[in-house]
C-alpha positions as CSV (number, residue, x, y, z in Angstrom):
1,X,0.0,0.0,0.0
2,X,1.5,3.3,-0.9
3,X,1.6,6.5,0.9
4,X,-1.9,7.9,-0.4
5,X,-4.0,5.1,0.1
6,X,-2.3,4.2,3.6
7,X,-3.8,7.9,5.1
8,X,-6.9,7.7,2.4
9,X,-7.6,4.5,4.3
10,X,-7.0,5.7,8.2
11,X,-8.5,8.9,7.3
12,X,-11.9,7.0,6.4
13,X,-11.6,4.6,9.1
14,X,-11.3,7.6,11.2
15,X,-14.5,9.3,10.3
16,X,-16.5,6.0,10.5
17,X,-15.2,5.3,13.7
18,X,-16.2,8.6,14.9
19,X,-19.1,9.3,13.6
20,X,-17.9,12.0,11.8
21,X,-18.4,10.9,7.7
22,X,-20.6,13.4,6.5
23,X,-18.3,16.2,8.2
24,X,-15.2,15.3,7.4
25,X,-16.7,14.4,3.9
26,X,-17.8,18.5,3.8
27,X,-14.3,19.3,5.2
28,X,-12.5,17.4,2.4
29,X,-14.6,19.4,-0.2
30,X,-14.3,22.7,1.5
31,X,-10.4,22.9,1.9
32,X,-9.6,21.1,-1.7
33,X,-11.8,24.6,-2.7
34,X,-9.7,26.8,-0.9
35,X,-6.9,25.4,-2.4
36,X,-8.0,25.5,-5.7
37,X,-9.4,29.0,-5.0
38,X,-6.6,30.7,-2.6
39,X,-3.1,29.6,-4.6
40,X,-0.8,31.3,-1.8
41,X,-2.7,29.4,0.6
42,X,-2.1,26.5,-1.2
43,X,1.6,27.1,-1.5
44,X,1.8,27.8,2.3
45,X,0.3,24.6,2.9
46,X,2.3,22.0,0.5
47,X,5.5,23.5,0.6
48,X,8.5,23.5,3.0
49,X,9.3,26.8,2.4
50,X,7.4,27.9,6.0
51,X,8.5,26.1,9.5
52,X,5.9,23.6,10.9
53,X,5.1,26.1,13.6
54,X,4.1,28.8,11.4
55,X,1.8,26.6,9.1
56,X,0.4,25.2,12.5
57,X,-0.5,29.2,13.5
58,X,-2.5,29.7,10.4
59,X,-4.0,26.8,11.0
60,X,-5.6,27.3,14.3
61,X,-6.8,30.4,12.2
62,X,-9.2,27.8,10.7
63,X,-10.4,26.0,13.8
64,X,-14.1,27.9,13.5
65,X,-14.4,26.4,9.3
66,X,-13.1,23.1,10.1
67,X,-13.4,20.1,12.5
68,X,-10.7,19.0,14.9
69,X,-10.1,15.9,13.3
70,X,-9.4,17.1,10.0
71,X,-7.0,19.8,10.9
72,X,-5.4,17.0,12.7
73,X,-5.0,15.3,9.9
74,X,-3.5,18.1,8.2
75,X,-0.8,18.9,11.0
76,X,0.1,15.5,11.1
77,X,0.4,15.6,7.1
78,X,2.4,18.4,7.7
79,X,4.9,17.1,10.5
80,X,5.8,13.9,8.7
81,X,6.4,16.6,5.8
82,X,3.7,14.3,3.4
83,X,2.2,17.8,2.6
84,X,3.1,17.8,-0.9
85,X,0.9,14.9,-1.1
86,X,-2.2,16.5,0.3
87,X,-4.3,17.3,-2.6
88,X,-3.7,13.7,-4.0
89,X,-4.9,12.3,-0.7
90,X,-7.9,14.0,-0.5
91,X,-9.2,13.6,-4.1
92,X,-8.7,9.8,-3.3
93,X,-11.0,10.0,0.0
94,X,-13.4,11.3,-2.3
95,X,-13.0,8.7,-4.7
96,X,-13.0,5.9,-1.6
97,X,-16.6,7.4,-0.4
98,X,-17.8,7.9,-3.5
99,X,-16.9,3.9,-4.0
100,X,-18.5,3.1,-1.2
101,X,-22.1,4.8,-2.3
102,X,-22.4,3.1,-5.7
103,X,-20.8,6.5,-7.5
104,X,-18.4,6.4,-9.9
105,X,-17.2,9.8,-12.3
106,X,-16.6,9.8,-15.5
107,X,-16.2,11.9,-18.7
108,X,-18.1,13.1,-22.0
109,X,-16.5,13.9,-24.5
110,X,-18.2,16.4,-27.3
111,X,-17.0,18.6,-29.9
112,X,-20.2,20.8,-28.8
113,X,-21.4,21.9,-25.4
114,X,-24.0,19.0,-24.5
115,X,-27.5,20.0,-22.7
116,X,-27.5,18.9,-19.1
117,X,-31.1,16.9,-20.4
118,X,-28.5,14.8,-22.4
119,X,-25.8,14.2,-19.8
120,X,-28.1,13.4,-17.6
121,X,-29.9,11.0,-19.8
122,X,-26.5,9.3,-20.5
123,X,-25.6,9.0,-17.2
124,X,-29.0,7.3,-16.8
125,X,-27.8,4.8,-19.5
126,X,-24.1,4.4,-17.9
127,X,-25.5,4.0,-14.8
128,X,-27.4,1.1,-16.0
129,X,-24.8,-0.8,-17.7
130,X,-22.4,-0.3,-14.5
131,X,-25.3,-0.7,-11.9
132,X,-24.2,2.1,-10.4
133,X,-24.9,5.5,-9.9
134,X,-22.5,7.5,-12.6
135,X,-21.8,10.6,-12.6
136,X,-20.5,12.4,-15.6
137,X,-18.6,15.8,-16.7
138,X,-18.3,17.0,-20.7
139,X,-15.7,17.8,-22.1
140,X,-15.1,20.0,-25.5
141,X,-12.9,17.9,-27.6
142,X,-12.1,19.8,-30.7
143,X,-10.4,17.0,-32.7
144,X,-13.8,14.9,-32.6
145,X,-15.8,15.7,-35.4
146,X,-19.0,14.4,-34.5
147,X,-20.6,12.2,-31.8
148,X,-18.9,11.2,-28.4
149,X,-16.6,9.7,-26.3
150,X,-17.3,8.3,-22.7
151,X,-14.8,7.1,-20.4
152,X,-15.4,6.1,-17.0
153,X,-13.2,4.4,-15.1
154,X,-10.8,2.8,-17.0
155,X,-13.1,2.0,-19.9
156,X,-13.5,4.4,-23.0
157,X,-16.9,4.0,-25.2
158,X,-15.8,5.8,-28.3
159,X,-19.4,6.7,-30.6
160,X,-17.5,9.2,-32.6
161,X,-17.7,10.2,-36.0
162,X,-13.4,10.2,-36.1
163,X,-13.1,6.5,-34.2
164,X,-15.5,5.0,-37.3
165,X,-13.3,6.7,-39.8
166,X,-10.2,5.3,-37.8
167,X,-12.1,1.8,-38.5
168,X,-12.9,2.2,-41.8
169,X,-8.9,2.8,-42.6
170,X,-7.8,-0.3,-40.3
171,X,-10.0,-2.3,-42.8
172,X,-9.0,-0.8,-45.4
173,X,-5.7,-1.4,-44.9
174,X,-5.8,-5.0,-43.6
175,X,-7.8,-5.9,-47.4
């Protein structure tokens, strides 16, 4: 087990043995945002630039936005210097709950904005092929000419106009 799944796995262990799933689920998505959001925050955080004790003073800035048990997690993150590693860590608790609900993400692929009638009615479809509940984000792709491309997981279900031209050559050259 490598170093991101070994604290994706204590950290979910964690909030099940506390009681705390839903919370630490909201913290999760709420500082990967203000990381994504606040960039010198974010280079505070995952660098070792700043000493341990001034990361752990901006810290206890936070204790009124996020629970105990998280910011735990995060000093200790940061005291075994594994910061650099935080972002990837809590993407894959994410992943691990979403897992554990029947939720997997995956991607559309367009060369034109879809309607959110028709992701949703492909999800619908996805979701019935994997028996689970899919979840999908488009994406403009503008070397497709026409049609789609799905991937989710690590399965691609290519209905485009440029993968049946692609085809048509690979016969063509095998005759």
């Amino acid at each position: 087990m490598n170093l991101i799944s070994s604290y994706t796995k204590a950290l979910i262990v964690l909030s099940k043995e506390e009681n705390i799933e839903e919370e630490f689920s909201k913290n999760v998505d709420d500082f990967l945002e203000l990381l994504t959001i606040n960039k010198e925050f974010n280079y505070f955080i995952r660098n070792n630039v700043y000493t341990f004790n001034e990361k752990l003073e901006v810290l206890e800035l936070l204790n009124d936005f996020f629970g105990e048990y998280f910011l735990n997690f995060i000093k200790v993150l940061i005291k075994d210097k594994n910061q650099k590693n935080l972002i990837s860590i809590l993407k894959a608790y994410k992943i691990e709950k979403e897992l554990e609900q029947n939720i997997i993400r995956g991607k559309i692929f367009t060369a034109y904005e879809l309607s959110s009638e028709k992701i949703s009615i492909l999800e619908t479809k996805f979701s019935k092929m994997f028996n689970k509940t899919i979840l999908l984000t488009a994406e403009i792709d503008k070397t497709l000419i026409s049609g789609i491309r799905v991937q989710v997981q690590d399965r691609v279900f290519d209905y485009s106009i440029k993968e049946e031209l692609n085809q048509i050559k690979e016969r063509l050259i095998q005759k």
